[in-house]
N, C-alpha and C positions, 0 to 999 in steps of 0.2 A: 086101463091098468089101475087098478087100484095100490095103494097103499099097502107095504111090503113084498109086492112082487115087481119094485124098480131094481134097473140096474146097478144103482147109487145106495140100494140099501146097506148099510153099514159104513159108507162115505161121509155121508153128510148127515150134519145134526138136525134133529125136530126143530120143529120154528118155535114151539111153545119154547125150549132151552133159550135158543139166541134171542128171543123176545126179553124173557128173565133175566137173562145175559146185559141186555143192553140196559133194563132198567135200573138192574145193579150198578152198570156204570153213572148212568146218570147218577144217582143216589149219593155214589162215590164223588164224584165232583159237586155234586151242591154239600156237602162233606168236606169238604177242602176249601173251600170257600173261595177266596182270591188266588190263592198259592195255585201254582202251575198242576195240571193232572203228571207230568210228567216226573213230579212227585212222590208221587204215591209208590212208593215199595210192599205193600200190603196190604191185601182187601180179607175178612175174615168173612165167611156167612155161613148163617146157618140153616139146615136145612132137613126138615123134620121126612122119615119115614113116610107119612102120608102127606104128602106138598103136592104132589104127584108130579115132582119132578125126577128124569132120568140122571145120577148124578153124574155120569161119567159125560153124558153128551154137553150139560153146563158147566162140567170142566171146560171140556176142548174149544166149548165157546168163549169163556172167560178168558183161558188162556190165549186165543186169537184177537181179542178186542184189548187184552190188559198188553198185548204186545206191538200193537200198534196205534198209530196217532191217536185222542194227545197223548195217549198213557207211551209208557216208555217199555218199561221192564216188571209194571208189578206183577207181585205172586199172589194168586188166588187160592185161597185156603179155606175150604169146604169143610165143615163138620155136620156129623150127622147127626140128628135128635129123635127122639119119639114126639109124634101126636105131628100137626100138620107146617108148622113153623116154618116160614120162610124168611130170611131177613139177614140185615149186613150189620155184622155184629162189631165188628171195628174196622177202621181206615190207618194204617201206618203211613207218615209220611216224610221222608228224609229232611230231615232239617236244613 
């Protein structure tokens, strides 16, 4: 079986997102430096047209890794850009 004829297609996210996903996090915690991840109430990135990334599947990744351990409850906030841009444009962190 190849790739798009599983039964999970539309289930489960690409590995390229959740990879991105997790990088993000890391980023975000070397980002915060000492302060708890549990901190962080907002992660901004941005995210160029040609990244070649899927935006909606790096949501639902972000959003499943920003809601559990260490992070608590932060909100991922995607913007989209032209040209290839990928990157974590600010870290909000509850004082």
């Amino acid at each position: 079986m190849h790739s798009g004829d599983g039964l999970l297609d539309g289930l489960c996210p690409p590995m390229h997102e959740m990879s991105v996903a997790m990088e993000i996090c890391q980023i975000t915690e070397r980002a915060i430096g000492a302060r708890s991840p549990s901190a962080v109430t907002e992660v901004v990135i941005d995210v160029g047209d040609d990244a070649g990334v899927e935006i909606q599947s790096l949501e639902f990744c972000l959003e499943a890794l920003f809601h559990s351990p260490p992070f608590s409850a932060a909100r991922a906030v995607v913007r989209r850009e032209g040209g290839d841009v990928l990157r974590v444009a600010s870290v909000e962190v509850e004082e």
